[in-house]
Structure formats: C-alpha cells, structure tokens
C-alpha positions as CSV (number, residue, x, y, z in Angstrom):
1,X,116.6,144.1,14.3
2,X,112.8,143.6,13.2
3,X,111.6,145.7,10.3
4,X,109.3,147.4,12.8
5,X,112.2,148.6,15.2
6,X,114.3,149.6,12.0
7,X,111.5,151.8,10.6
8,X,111.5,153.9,14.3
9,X,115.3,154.1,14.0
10,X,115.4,155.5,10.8
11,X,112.6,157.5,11.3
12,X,114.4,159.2,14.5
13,X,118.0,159.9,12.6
14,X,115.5,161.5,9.7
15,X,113.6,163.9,12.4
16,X,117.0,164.3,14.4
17,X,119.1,165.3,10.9
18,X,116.2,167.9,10.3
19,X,116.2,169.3,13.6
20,X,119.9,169.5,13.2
21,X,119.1,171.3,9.6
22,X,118.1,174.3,10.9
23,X,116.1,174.6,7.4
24,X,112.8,176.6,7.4
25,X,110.0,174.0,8.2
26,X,108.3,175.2,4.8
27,X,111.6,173.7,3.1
28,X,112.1,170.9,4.8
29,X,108.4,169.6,4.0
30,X,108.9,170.5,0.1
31,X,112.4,168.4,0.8
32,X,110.2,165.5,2.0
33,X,107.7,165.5,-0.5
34,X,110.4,165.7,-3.5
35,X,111.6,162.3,-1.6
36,X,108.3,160.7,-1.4
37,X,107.8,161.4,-5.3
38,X,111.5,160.3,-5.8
39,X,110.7,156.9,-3.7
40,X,106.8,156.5,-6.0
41,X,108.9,156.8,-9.3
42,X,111.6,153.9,-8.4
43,X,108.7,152.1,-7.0
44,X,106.6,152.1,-10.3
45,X,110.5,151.6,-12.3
46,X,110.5,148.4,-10.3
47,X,107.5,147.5,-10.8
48,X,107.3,148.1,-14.5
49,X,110.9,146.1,-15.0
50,X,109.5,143.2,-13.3
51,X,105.9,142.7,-14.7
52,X,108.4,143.0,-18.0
53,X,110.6,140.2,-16.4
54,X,107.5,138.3,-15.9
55,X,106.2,138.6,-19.4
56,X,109.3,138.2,-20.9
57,X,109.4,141.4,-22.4
C-alpha cells in the first residue's frame, strides 16, 4: 500500500470511529486539536533529539 492510499484509509477509520462516537461535534473538534498539538510536540522532541544527535550533543 502507497503512503497516499494509507493516508485515505486511516483517514476513513478516524471519520468512521467519530461518527461511531456519537460525541458532540464541539468535542470531537477540541479531541482533534489536543491530537494535532500532541503530534506538533513529538515532532519538535524528534526534531530537537536529532539536531542533538547531529551535533553530538
């Protein structure tokens, strides 16, 4: 499976699991956005360890 066609299929099981919720659409967008912050922290953690890595600090 590309990358492309495993993006849609995650992003279906994500919109079906929500649907499936039954959560209030004003809780299932503050749900999502705590994620996206979640996913920016690791991402700057990562990137922080390896420009560390790369200056060997």
């Amino acid at each position: 499976m590309d990358a492309g066609r495993a993006v849609e299929a995650f992003e279906q099981q994500v919109v079906e699991a929500i649907n499936a919720s039954g959560l209030h659409p004003v809780v299932v967008r503050l749900v999502l956005l705590n994620l996206v912050h979640v996913v920016e922290d690791k991402e700057r953690e990562l990137a922080r360890q390896a420009e560390q890595e790369e200056t060997g600090g």
